[in-house]
N, C-alpha and C positions, 0 to 999 in steps of 0.2 A: 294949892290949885295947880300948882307946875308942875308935881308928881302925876295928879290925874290928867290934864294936860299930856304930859310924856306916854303917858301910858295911851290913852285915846290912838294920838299919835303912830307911837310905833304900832298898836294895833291895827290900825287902817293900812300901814303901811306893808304889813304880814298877811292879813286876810289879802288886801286887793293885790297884793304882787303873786302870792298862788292861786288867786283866781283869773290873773290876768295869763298865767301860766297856763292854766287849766281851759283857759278860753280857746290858747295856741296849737295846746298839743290833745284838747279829745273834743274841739269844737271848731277845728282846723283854720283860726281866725290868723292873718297875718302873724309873721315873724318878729314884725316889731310889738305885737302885743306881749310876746315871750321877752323882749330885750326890754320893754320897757317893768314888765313882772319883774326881774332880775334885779334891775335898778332901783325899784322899792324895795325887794326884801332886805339890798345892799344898807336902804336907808333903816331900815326897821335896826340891823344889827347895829346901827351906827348912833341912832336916836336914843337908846337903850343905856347906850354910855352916858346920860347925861343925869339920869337917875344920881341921890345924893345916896341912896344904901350903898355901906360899903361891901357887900356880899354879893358877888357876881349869880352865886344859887338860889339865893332869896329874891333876888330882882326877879330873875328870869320864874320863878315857881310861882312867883304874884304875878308876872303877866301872862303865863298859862290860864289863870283863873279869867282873868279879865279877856284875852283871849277867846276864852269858851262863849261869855257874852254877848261877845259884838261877833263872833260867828253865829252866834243862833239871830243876830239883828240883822247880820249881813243876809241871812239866807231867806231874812223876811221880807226886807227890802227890795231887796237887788234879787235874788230868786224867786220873788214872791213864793216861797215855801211860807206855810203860817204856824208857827211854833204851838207845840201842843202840850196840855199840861205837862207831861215830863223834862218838858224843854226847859220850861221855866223852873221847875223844882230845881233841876240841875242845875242851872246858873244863879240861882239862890244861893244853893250850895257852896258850889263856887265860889260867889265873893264871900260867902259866910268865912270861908276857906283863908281867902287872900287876906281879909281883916282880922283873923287870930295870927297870919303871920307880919304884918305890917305894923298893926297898933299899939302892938304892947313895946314899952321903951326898952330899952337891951342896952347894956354895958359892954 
């Protein structure tokens, strides 16, 4: 539960830090919407560390997957964009992805 936990996590913290970026600089919203962007993605890189995999490549390539996710959620949400069957194929995909590199035990 605290691997998926972590992961939720730093995702939230990546999606909303470049969308709060993204709000600053091509939807000309205050300055502090970019500082406070900045400040989550700091947290996102920081949260990431607490994963117990010891492979810094494999962490990060499972949360690519996860990632893709909760950016087609984010953009359903919060952009009200409404994800179309490819969207979903592709994040199927996706974790189909993350769970052949996550689940199987490694020596």
């Amino acid at each position: 539960m605290i691997i998926i936990a972590l992961f939720l996590l730093a995702g939230i913290a990546e999606i909303g830090g470049g969308y709060l970026i993204w709000l600053w600089l091509r939807d000309g919203k205050h300055v502090f919407y970019g500082i406070a962007g900045g400040v989550a993605l700091a947290l996102y890189g920081v949260i990431a560390t607490f994963q117990s995999f010891p492979s810094f490549g494999r962490v990060y390539a499972a949360y690519g997957g996860v990632f893709i996710v909760l950016s087609v959620l984010w953009g359903w949400g919060v952009d009200k964009k409404t994800p179309d069957t490819y969207d979903w194929i592709g994040a199927v995909i996706c974790l189909i992805g993350v769970s052949v590199m996550l689940l199987p035990s490694r020596q």
